[in-house]
ROVOTI-348512 format. One line per field, with one value per atom (N, C-alpha, C): atom name; residue number from 0; z, y, x. Coordinates in steps of 0.02 Angstrom, whole numbers, m for minus. Last residue first. Example, Ala and Ser with C-alpha at 12.3 -4.5 7.8 and 13.67 -1.06 7.14 Angstrom:
2
atomo <- (N,CA,C,N,CA,C) $
num <- (1,1,1,0,0,0) $
w <- (354,357,394,390,390,390) $
v <- (m112,m53,2,m284,m225,m165) $
u <- (642,684,645,660,615,660) $
//
This chain:
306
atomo <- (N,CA,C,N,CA,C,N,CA,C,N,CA,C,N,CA,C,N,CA,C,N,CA,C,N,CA,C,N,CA,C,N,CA,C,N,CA,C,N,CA,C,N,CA,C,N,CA,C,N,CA,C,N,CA,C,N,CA,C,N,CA,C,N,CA,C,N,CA,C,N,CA,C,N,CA,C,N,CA,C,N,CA,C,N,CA,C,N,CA,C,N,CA,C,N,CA,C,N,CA,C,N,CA,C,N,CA,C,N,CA,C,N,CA,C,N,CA,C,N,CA,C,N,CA,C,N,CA,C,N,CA,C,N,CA,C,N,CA,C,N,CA,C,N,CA,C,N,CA,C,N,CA,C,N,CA,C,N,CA,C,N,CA,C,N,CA,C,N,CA,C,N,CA,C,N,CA,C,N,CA,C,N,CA,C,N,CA,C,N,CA,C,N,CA,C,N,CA,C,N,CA,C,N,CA,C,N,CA,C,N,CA,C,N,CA,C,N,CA,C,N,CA,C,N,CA,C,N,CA,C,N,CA,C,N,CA,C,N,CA,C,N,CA,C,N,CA,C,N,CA,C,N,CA,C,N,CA,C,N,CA,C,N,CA,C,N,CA,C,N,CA,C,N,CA,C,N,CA,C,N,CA,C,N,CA,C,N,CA,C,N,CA,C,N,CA,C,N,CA,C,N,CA,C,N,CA,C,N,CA,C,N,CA,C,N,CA,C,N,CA,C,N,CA,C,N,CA,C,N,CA,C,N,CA,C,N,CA,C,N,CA,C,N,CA,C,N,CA,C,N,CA,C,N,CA,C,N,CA,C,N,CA,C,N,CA,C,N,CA,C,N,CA,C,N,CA,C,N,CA,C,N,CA,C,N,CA,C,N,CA,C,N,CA,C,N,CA,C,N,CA,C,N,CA,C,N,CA,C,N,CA,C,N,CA,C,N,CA,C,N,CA,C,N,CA,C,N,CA,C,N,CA,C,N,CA,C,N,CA,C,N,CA,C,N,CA,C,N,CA,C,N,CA,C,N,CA,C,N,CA,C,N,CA,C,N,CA,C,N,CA,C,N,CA,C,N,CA,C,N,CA,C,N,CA,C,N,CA,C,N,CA,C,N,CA,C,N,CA,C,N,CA,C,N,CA,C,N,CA,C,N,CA,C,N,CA,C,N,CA,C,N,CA,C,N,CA,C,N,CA,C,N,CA,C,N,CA,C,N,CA,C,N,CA,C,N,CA,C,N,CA,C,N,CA,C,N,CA,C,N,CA,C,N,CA,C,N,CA,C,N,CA,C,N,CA,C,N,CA,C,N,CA,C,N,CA,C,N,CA,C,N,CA,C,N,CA,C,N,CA,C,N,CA,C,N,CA,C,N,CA,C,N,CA,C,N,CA,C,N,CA,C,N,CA,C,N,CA,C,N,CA,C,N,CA,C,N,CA,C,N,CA,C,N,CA,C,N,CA,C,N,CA,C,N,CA,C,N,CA,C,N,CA,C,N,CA,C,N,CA,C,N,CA,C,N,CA,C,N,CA,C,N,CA,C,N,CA,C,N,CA,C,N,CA,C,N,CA,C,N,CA,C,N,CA,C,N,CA,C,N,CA,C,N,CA,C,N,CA,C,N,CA,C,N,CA,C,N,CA,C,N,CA,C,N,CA,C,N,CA,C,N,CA,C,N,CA,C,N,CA,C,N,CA,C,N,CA,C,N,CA,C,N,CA,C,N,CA,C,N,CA,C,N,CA,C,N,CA,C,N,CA,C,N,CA,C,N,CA,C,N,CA,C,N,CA,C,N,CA,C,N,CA,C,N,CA,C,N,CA,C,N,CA,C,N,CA,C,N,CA,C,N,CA,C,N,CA,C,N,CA,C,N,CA,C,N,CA,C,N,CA,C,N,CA,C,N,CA,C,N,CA,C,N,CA,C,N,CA,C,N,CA,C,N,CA,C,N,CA,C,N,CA,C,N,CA,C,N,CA,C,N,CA,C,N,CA,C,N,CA,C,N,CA,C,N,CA,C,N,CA,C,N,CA,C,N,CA,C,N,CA,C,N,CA,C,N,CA,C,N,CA,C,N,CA,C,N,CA,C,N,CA,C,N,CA,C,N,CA,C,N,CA,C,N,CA,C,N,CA,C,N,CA,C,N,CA,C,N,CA,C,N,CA,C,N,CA,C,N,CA,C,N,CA,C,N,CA,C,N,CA,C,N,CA,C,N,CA,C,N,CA,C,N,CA,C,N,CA,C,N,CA,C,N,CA,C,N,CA,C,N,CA,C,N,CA,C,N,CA,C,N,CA,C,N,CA,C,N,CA,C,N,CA,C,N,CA,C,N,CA,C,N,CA,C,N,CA,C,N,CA,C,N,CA,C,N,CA,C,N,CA,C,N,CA,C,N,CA,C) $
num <- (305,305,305,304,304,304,303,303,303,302,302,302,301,301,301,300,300,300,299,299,299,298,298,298,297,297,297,296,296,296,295,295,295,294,294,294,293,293,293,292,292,292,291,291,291,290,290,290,289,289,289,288,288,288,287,287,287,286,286,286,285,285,285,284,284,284,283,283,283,282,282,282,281,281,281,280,280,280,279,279,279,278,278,278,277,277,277,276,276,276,275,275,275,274,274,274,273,273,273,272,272,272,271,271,271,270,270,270,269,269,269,268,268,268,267,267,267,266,266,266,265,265,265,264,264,264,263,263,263,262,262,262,261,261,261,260,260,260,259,259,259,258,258,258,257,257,257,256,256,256,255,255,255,254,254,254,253,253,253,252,252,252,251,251,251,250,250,250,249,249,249,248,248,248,247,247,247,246,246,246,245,245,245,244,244,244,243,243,243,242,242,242,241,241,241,240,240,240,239,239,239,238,238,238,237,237,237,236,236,236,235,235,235,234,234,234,233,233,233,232,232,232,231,231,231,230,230,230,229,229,229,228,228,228,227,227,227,226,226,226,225,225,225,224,224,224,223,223,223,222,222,222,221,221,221,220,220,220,219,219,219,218,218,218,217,217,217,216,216,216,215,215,215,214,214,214,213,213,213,212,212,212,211,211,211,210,210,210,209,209,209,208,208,208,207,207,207,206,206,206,205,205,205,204,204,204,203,203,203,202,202,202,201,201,201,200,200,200,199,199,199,198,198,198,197,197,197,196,196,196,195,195,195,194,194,194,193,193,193,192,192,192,191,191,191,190,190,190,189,189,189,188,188,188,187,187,187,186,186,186,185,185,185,184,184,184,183,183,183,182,182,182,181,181,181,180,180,180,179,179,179,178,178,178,177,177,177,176,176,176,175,175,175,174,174,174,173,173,173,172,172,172,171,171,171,170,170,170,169,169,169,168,168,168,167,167,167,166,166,166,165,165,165,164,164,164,163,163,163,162,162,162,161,161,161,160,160,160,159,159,159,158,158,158,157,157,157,156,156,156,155,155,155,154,154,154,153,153,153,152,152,152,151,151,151,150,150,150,149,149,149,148,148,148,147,147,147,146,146,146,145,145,145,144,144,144,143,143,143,142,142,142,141,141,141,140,140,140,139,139,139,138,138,138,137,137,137,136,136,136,135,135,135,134,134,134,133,133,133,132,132,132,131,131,131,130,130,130,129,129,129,128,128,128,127,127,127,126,126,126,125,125,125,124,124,124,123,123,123,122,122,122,121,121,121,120,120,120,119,119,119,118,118,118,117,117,117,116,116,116,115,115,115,114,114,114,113,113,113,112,112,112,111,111,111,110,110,110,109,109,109,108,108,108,107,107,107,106,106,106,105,105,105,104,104,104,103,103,103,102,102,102,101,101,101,100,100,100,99,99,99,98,98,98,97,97,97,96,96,96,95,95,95,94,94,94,93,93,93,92,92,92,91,91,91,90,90,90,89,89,89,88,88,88,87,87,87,86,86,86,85,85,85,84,84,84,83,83,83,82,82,82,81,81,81,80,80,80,79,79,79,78,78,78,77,77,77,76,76,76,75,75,75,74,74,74,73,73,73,72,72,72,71,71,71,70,70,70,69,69,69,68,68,68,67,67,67,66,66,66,65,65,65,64,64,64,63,63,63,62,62,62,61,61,61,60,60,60,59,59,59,58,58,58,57,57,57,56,56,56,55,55,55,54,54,54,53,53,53,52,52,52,51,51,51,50,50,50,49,49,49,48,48,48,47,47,47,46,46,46,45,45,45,44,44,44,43,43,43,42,42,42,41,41,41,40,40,40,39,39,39,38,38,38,37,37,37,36,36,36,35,35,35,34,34,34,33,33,33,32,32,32,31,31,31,30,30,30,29,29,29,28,28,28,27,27,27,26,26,26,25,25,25,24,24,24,23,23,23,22,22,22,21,21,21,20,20,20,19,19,19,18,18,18,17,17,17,16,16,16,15,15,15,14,14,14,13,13,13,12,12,12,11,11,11,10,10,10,9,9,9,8,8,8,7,7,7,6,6,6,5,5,5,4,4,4,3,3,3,2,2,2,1,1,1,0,0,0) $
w <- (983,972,1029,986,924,914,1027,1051,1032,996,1070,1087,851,854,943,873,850,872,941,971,949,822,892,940,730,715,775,801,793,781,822,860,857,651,695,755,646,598,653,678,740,724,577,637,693,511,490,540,651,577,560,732,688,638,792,736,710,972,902,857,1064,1032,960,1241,1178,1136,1341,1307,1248,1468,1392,1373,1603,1582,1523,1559,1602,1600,1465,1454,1506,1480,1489,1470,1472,1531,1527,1368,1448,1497,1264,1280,1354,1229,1269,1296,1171,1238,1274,1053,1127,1188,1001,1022,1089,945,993,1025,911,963,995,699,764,821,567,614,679,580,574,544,704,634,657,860,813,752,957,892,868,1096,1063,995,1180,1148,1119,1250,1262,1252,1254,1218,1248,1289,1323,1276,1255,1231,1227,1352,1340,1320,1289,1374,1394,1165,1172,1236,1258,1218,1200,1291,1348,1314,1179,1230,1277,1130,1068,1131,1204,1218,1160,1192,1261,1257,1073,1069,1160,980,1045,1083,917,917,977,898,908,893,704,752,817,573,600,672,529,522,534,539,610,578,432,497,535,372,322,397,413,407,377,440,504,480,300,329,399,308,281,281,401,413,369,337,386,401,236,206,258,306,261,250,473,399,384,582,559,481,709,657,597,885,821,753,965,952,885,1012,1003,1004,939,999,1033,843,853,929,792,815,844,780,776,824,761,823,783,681,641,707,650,691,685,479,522,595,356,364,429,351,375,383,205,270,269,98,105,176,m27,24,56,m147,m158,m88,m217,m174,m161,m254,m310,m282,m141,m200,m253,m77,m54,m111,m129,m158,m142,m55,m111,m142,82,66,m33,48,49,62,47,11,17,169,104,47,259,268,203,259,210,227,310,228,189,432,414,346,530,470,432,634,581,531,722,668,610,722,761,697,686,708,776,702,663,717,651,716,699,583,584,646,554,535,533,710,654,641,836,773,725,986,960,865,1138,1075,1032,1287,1246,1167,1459,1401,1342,1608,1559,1488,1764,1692,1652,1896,1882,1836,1819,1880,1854,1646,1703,1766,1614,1599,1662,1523,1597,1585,1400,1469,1526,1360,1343,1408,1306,1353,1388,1226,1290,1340,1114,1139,1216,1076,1084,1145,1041,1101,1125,921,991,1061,849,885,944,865,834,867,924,910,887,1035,954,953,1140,1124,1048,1180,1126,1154,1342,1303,1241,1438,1381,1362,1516,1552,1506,1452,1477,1505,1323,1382,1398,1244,1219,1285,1130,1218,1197,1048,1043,1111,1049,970,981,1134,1156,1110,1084,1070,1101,1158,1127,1113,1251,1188,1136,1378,1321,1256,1440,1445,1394,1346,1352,1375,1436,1376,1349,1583,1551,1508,1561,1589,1560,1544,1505,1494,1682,1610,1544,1745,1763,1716,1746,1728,1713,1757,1685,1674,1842,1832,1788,1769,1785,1771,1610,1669,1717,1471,1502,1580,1324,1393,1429,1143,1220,1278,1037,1082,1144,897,938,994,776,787,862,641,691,710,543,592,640,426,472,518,300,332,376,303,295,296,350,390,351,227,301,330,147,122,177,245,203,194,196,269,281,61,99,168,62,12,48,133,161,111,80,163,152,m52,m20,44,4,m29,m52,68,118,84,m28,34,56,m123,m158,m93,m25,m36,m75,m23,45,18,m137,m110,m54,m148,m196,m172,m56,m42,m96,m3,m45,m57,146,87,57,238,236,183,272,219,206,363,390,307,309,340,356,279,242,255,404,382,310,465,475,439,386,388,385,432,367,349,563,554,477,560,551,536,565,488,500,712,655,592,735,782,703,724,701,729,738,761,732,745,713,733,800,804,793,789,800,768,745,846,836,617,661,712,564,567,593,356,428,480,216,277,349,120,99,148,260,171,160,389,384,326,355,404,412,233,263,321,259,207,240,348,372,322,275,342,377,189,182,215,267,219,207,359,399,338,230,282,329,191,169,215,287,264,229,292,372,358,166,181,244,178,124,145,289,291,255,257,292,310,126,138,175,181,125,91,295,300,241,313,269,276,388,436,378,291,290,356,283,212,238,404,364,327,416,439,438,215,285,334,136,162,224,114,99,129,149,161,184,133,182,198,25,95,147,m101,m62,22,m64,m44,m13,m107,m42,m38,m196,m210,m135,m234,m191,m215,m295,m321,m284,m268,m200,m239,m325,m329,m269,m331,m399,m403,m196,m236,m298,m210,m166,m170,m281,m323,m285,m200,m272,m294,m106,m111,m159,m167,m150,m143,m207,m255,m236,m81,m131,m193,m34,9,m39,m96,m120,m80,29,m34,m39,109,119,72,89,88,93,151,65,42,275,258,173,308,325,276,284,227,250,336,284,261,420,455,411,369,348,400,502,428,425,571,576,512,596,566,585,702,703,653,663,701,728,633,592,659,710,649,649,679,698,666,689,661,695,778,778,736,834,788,781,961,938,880,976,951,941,1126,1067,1052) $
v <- (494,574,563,390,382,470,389,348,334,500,485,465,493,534,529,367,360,412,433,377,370,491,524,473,384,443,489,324,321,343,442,409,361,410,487,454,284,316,373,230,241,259,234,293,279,120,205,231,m11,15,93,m58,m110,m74,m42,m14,m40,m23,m72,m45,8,43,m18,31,m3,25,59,68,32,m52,m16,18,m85,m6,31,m248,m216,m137,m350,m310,m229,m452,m460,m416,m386,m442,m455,m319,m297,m340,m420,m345,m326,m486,m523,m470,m377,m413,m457,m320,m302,m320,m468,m447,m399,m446,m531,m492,m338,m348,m377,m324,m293,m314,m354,m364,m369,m241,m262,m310,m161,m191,m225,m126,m191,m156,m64,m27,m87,13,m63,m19,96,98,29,81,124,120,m22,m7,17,m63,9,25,m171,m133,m66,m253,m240,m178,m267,m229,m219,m340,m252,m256,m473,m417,m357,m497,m489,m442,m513,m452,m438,m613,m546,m521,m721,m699,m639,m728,m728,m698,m812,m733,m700,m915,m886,m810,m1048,m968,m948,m1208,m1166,m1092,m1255,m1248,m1200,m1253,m1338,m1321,m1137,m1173,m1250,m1074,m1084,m1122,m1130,m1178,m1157,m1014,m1064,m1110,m912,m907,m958,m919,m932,m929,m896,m981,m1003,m778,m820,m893,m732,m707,m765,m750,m799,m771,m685,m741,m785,m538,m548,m643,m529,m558,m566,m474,m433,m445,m497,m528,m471,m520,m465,m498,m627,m576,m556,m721,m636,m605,m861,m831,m758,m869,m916,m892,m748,m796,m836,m615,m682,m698,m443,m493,m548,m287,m353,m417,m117,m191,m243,m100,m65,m131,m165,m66,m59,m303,m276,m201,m380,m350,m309,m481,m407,m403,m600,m580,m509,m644,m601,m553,m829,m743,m716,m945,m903,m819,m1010,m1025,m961,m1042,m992,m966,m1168,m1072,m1022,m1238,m1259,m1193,m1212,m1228,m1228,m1232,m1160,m1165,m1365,m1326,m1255,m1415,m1443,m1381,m1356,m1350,m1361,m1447,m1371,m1366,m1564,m1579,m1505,m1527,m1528,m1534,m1503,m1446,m1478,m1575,m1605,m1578,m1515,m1578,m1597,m1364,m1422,m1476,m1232,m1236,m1306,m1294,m1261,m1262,m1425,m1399,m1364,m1336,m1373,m1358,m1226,m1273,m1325,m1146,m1134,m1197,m1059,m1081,m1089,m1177,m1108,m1128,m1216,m1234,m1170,m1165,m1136,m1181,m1200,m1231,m1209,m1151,m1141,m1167,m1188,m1166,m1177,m1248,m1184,m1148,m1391,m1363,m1278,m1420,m1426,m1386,m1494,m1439,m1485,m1609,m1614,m1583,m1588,m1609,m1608,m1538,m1482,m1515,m1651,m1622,m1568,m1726,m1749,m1696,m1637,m1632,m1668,m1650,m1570,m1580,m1777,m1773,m1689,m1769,m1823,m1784,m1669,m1663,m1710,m1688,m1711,m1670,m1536,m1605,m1620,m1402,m1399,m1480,m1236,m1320,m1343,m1106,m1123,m1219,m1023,m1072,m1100,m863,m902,m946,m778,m838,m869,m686,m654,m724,m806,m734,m724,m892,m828,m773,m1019,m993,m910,m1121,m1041,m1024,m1255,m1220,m1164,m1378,m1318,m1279,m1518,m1482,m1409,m1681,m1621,m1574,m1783,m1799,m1737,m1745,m1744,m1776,m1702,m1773,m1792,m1582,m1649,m1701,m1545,m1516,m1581,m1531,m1563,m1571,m1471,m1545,m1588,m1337,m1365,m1457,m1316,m1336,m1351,m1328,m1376,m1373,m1223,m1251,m1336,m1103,m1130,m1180,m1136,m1134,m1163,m1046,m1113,m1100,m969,m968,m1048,m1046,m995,m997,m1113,m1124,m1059,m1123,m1093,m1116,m1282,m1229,m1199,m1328,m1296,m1274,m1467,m1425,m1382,m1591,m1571,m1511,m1746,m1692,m1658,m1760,m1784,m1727,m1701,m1751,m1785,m1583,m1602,m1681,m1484,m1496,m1543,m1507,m1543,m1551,m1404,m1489,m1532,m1291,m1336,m1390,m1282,m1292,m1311,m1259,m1312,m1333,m1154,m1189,m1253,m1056,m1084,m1117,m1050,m1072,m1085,m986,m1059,m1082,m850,m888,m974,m817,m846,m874,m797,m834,m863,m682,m754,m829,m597,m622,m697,m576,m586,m618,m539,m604,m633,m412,m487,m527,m346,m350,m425,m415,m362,m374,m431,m456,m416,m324,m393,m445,m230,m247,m290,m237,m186,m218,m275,m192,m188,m401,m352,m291,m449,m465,m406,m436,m380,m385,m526,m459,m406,m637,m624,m549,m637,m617,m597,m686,m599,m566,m807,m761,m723,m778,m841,m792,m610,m661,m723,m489,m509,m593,m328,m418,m431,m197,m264,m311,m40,m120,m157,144,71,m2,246,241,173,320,307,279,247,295,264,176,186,224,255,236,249,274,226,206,267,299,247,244,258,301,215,238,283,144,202,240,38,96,143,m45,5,51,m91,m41,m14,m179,m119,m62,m258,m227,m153,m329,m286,m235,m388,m329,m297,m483,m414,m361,m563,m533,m493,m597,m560,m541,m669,m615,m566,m775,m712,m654,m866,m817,m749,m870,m837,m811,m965,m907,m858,m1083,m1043,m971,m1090,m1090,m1045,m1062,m1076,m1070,m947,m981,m1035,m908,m847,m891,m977,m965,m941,m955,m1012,m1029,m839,m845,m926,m761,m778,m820,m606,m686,m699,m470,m532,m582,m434,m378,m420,m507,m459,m431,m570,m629,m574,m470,m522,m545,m439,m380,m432,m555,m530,m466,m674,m608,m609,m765,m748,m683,m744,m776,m802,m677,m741,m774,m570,m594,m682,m515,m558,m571,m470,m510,m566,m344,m415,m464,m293,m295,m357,m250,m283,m299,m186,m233,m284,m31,m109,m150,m23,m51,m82,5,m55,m71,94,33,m25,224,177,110,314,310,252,222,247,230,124,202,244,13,9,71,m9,19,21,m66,7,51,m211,m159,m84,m299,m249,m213,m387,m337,m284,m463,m393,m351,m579,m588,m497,m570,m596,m569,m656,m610,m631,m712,m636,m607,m853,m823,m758,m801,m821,m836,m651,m717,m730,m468,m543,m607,m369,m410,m478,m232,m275,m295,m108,m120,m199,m13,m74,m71,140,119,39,217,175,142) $
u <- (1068,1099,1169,984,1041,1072,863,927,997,789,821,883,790,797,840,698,770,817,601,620,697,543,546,609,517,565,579,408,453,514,313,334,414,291,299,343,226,314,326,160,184,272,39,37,74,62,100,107,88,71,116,213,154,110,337,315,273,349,341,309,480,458,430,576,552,495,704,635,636,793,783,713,755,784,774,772,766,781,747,798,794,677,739,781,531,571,626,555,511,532,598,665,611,469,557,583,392,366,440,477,482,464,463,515,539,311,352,419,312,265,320,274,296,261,318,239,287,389,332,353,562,512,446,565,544,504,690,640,630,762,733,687,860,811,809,1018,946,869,1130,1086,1033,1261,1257,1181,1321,1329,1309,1244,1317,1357,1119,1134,1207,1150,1130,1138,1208,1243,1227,1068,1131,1175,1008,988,1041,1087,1082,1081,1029,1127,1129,927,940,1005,919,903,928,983,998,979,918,907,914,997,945,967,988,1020,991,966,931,974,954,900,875,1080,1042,969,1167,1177,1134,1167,1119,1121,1210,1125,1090,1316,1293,1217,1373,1364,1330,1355,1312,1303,1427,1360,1336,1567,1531,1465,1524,1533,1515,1548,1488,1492,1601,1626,1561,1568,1581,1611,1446,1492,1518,1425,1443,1466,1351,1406,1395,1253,1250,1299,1269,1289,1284,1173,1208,1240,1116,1061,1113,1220,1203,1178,1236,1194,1197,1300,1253,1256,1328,1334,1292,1330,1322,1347,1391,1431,1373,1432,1396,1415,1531,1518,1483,1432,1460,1483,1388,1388,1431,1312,1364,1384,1276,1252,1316,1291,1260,1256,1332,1393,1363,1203,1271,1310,1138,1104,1172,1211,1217,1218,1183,1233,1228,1010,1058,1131,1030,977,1014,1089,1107,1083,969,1050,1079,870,845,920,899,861,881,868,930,908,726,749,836,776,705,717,854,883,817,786,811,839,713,789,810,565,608,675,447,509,582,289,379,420,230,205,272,138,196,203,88,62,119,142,135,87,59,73,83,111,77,93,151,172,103,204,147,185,270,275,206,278,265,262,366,350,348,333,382,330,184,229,265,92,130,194,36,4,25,145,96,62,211,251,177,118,136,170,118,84,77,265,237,162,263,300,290,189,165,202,237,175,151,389,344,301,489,499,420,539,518,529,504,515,495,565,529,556,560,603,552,573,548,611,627,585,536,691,633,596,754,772,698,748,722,743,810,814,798,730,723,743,733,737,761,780,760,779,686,762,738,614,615,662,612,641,634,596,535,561,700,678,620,737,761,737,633,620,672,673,623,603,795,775,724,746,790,785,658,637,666,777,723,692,844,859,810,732,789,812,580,661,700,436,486,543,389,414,455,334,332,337,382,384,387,286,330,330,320,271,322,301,343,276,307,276,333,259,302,282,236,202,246,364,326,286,389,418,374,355,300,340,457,418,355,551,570,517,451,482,489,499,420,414,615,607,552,608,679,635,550,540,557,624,548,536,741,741,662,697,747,740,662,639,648,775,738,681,866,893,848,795,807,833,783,739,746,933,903,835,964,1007,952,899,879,924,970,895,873,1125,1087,1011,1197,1173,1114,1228,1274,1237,1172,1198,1244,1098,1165,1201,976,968,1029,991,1005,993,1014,1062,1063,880,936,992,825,799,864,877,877,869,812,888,916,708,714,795,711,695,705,767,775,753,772,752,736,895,847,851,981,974,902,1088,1036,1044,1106,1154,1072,1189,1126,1153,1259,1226,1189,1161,1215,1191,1016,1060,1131,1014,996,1025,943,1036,986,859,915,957,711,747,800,674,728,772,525,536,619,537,481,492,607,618,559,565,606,644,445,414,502,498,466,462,576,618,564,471,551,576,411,365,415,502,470,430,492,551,545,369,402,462,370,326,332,453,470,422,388,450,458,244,272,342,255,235,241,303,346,311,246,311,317,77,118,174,13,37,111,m43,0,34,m179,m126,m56,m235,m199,m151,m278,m227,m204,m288,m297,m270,m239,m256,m291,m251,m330,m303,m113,m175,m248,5,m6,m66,m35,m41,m26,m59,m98,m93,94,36,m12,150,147,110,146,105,84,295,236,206,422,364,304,523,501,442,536,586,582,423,441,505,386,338,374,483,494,461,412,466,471,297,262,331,367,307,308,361,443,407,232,296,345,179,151,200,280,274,239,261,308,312,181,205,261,76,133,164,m20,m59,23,3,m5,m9,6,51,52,m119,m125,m43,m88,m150,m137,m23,2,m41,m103,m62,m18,m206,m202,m161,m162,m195,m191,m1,m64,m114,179,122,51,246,246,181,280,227,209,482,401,364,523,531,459,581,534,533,699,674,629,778,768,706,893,832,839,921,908,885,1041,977,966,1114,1120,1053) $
//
């Protein structure tokens, strides 16, 4: 059985779209997902820079385009048989419309709102995230609470995202837990914690206007990694994880559940399979970061999905 999987935001880096502009029809869906987010995402895919593109309300729509592009190219109109989606906070948006559980302009008009909303929250006050790398689970849970901080992102593979002000990002950063590494990450807000509630209201509201679907393939919540299989609750689970954490730890448990073989990350491809090497022990993996790893890829599907 095939993974496919979505990146969230700090996944992109400056001209990580330029190679794929050369693959017929990639600068047009492009340019459509452009005018439905009112971003000029070729731009922030190809010239920006990594300021611009660090931007909340830039970077979502744009990692939500770059999953939509790069798995038309790869896939056409149907993804195959044999395969199950997940997608990591924004990315989930991703997958939500790769199993069609919302239609490509719902999905862009969704997350075009979410980073509008979630922008707004984060300029509230200085806030920020950084990884916890290694140290015992439970001890850095502890400590992440005693920080007065929210554990945003349980990531599996001996990752914990921490997310609260910058003061308390940067106190914790001085004095990790025992045997842990504490990395500030780049991203402009303490995402999926109470700081983001402001943006909840904000797509509660946008819901009432979208035309949600069951998923025609298997569809992973950020919320617990089960399966969802109602289009309507998919969407109420997509407006609640933006002030809620990201359970990616419990998606991988579930692909290893589910007898999953292969891993495949969408672009801007990496963050994901580097989690699935450590916590997903056996699986292969496979990151699609430019053209030249369509071949390869299609090799790969071809593996895990016969």
């Amino acid at each position: 059985m095939l993974a496919i999987v979505c990146p969230g935001q700090g996944s992109q880096t400056p001209g990580f779209l330029t190679d794929w502009l050369d693959v017929a029809g990639v600068r047009e869906h492009l340019g459509e997902l452009s005018e439905l987010t009112g971003r000029d995402l070729v731009a922030h895919g190809t010239i920006s820079d990594e300021e611009t593109i660090k931007d909340t309300a830039v970077a979502q729509p744009l990692i939500v385009a770059a999953g939509l592009v790069t798995a038309r190219a790869l896939f056409g109109a149907q993804l195959p048989a044999n395969s199950v989606l997940a997608g990591h906070s924004v990315g989930e948006i991703t997958a939500s419309a790769l199993a069609g559980a919302l239609g490509e302009a719902d999905a862009m008009a969704f997350v075009r709102e979410r980073a509008n909303a979630m922008a707004q929250a984060a300029a509230v006050q200085p806030t920020g995230m950084a990884a916890v790398l290694g140290g015992d689970a439970d001890e850095v849970l502890s400590a992440i609470e005693a920080a007065g901080l929210t554990p945003a992102n349980i990531n599996g593979g001996g990752q914990v995202v921490a997310a609260g002000t910058i003061e308390q990002i940067e106190a914790f950063t001085s004095n990790p837990p025992a045997k842990a590494r504490v990395i500030p990450l780049k991203v402009a807000g303490a995402f999926h914690t109470a700081h983001m509630a402001p943006a909840v209201g904000v797509l509660e509201e946008l819901s009432g206007s979208l035309a949600p679907q069951d998923p025609v393939r298997p569809l992973l919540s950020n919320y617990d990694g089960q399966a969802v299989t109602d289009g309507a609750a998919n969407l109420e689970s997509l407006v609640a994880q933006v002030s809620r954490p990201v359970r990616w730890d419990q998606c991988m448990d579930q692909l290893a559940g589910l007898g999953v073989t292969g891993l495949l990350e969408l672009a801007p491809a990496g963050t994901l399979v580097g989690l699935a090497r450590r916590g997903l022990k056996g699986v292969k993996t496979l990151a699609v970061k430019t053209p030249a790893d369509l071949e390869a890829a299609k090799a790969f599907i071809a593996e895990h999905t016969a």
